[in-house]
N, C-alpha and C positions, 0 to 999 in steps of 0.2 A: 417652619421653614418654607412650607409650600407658597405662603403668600407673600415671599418679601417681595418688594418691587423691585425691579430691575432697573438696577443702577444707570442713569443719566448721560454719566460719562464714562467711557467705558476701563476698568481696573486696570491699574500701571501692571509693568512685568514683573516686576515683582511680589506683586501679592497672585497672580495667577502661577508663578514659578512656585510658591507655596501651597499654597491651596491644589495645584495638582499633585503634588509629592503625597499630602494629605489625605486628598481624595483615592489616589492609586493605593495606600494602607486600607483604606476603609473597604475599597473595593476586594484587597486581598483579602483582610481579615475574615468576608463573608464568602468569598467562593473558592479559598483553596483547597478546601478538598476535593473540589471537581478538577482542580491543576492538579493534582497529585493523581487523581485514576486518569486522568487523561495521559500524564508521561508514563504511567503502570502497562496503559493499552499499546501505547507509543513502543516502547522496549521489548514489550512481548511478545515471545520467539526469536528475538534477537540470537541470528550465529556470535557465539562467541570463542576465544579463543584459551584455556584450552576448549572444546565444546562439550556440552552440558545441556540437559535434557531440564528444565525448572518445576520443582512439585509442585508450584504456585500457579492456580493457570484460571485470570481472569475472566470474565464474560459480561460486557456492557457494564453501562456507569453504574448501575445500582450493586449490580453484582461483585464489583470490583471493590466497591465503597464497604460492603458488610465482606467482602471476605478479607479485606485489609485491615477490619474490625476485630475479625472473628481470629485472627492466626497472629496480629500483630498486637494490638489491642488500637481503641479509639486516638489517641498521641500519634499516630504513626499516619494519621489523615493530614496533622500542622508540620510533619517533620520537613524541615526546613525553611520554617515557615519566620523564623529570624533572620535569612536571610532575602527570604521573599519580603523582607518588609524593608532591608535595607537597601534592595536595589527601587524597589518603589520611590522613595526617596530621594537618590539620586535621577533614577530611568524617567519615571510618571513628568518629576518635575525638568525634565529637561525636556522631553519629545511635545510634553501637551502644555507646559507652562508657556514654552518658548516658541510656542509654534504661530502665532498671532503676532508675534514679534519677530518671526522668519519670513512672515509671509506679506508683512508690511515691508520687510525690506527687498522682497522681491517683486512687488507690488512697482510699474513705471509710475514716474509720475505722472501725475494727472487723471490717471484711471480710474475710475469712479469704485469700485469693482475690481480683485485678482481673480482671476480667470483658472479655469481648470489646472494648466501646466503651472503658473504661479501658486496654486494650493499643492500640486503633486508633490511642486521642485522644495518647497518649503517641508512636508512632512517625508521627504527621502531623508532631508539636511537634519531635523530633528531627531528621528529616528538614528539615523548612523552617527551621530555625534552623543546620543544617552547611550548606545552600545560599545561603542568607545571607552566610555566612562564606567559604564554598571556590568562588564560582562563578568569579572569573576564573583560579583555577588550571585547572578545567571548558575555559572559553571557549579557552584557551591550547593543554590539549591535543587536545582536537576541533581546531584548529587546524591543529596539526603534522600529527594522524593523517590528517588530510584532504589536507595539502599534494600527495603524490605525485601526486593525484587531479584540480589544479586544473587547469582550460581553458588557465590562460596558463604552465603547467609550472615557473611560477617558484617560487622558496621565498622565501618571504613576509618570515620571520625568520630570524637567525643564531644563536639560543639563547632558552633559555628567557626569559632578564631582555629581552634583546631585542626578545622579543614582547610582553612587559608592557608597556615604554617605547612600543613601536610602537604597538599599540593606543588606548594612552592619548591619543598625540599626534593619531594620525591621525583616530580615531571618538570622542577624549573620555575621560572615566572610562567612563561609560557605557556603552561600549561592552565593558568589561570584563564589564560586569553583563548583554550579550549572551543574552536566552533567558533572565533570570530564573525569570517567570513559568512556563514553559511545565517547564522545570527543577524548580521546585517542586512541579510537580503531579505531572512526572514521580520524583521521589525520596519526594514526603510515599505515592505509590501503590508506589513498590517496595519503601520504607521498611517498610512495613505488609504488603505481599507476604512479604518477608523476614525481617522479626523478630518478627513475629504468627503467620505461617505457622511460624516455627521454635521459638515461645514458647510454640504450641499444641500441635507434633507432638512436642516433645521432653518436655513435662507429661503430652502421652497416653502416649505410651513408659513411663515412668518410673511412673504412677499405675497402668496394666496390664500391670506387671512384666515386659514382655517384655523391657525392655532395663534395665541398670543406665547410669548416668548415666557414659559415658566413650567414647570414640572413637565403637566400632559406630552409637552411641545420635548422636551429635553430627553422624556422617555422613549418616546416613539422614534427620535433621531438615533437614539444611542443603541435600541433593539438593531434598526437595520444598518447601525454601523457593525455592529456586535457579527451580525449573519455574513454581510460579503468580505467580511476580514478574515474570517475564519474559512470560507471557499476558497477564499486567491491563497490563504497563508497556511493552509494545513500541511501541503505537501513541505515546505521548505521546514517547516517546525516539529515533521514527523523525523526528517533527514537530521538538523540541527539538535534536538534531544538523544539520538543513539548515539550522534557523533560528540557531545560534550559525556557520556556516561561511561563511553570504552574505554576498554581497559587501553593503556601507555603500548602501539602495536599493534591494536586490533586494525584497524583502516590507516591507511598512507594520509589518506584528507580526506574531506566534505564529499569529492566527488568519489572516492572509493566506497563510503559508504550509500550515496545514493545507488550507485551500481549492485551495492550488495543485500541493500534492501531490492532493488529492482527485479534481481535475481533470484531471491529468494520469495516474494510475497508476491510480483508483479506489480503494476501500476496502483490496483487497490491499495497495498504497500503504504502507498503514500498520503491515503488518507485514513490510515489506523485512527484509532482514538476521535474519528469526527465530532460524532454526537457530542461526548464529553467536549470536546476543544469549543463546539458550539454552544453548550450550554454555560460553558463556562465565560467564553468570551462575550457572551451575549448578554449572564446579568451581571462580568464584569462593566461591563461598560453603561449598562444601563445604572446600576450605582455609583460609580466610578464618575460617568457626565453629571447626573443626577447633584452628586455630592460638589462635584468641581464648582460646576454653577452657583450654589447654593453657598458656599464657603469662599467664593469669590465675592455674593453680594455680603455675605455677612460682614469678612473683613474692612470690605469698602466702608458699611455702613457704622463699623466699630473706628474705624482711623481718625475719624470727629473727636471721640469722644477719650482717645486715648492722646488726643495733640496735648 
């Protein structure tokens, strides 16, 4: 895969609408257990309501990772990891399939080139239109990743459909759509960290020939998209993970719980779980571009052969 050549003309929306749903799988498959200590670090200390003191008390990614091993067993690293694959699916392929097809249409014509605010305006549109669509997959597996964590040690649901029914019944539709808001602000910002940061560095690559358009060149774009996505997006993702896991009551909305984490942890608060949230977004993406690209040329080069 390293050496295919990069397709001539460039892959219809369709086949990049798939090949990132695909790619956003492959990229979960390999790094959700860093997502899972990351929302562990996330909730951690969290006031809850009634309040409760938690005998689980992590410390950094490694430590979090073997004590979620060690008390839960190793399964408890993937647990919800069925639904992290189904909102890939939907999410991945709508924000990054779609987003070269957002960005053409805000593109004026004649412009050789869309410009910073035309790549912005297109990965806000992508990004809040796949959270529209993918959030109660979101609410479900924040869910499960949190379970091991909760005060009353119970597990919540029996399965993924489980906790969709459960949900539904218990807190409404509504509560599927749990953290909308706060969700939107958090993806239309990482969306834009992401594929702005990596629409920019892999155009600079390419236009000052340091790199030609293939692995090397896709890695190093996706590293530094992986880093500023995760600085601008931690704070809203720290707020958006407690407030899709509380209990029905605990916060009025997004902004009660920003307050409450504010209050309670201070500004650091808001950037719990970094390192995890970086390591994790950092080889998501780099597998995630990596794969995208690579399964865009494949496709292309398979559609010959499949007419």
């Amino acid at each position: 895969m390293v050496g295919l050549k990069p397709p001539e003309v460039p892959p219809p929306a369709a086949v990049k609408f798939v090949s990132a749903g695909m790619a956003g799988c492959i990229a979960d498959l390999c790094t959700f257990p860093l997502d899972t200590a990351k929302v562990r670090l996330q909730i951690q200390g969290e006031v809850r309501i009634p309040r409760t003191v938690s005998s689980v008390e992590y410390r950094g990614v490694l430590g979090t990772l073997s004590t979620m091993v060690r008390t839960e067993g190793a399964r408890s690293l993937y647990s919800g990891l069925a639904a992290g694959l189904q909102r890939q699916m939907s999410f991945a392929s709508i924000r990054i399939g779609l987003y070269d097809s957002v960005k053409q249409l805000y593109t004026p014509k004649g412009a050789e080139n869309a410009g910073m605010a035309t790549r912005l305006l297109a990965g806000c549109t992508t990004g809040a239109v796949a959270v529209a669509c993918a959030q109660p997959t979101d609410v479900v597996k924040v869910r499960f990743q949190a379970s091991g964590a909760q005060w009353d040690s119970a597990r919540r649901y029996s399965g993924t459909v489980d906790a969709y029914r459960t949900i539904a019944r218990e807190e409404g539709v509504r509560g599927l759509w749990r953290g909308t808001l706060p969700n939107i602000a958090r993806n239309a910002i990482i969306n834009c960290g992401e594929l702005v940061t990596y629409d920019l560095l892999k155009d600079a690559l390419l236009r000052a020939q340091l790199m030609t358009d293939n692995v090397p060149c896709h890695f190093v774009a996706a590293f530094g998209a992986g880093f500023c996505a995760t600085v601008v997006a931690s704070p809203v993702d720290v707020v958006k993970t407690r407030y899709m896991n509380a209990s029905p009551g605990q916060y009025r909305n997004a902004l009660s719980c920003l307050l409450a984490l504010l209050m309670q942890d201070g500004p650091a608060g808001l950037y719990k779980g970094f390192v995890p949230s970086f390591l994790r977004l950092g080889s998501w993406n780099v597998v995630m571009f990596v794969s995208y690209e690579q399964l865009q040329r494949l496709m292309v080069l398979a559609r010959p052969a499949l007419a």
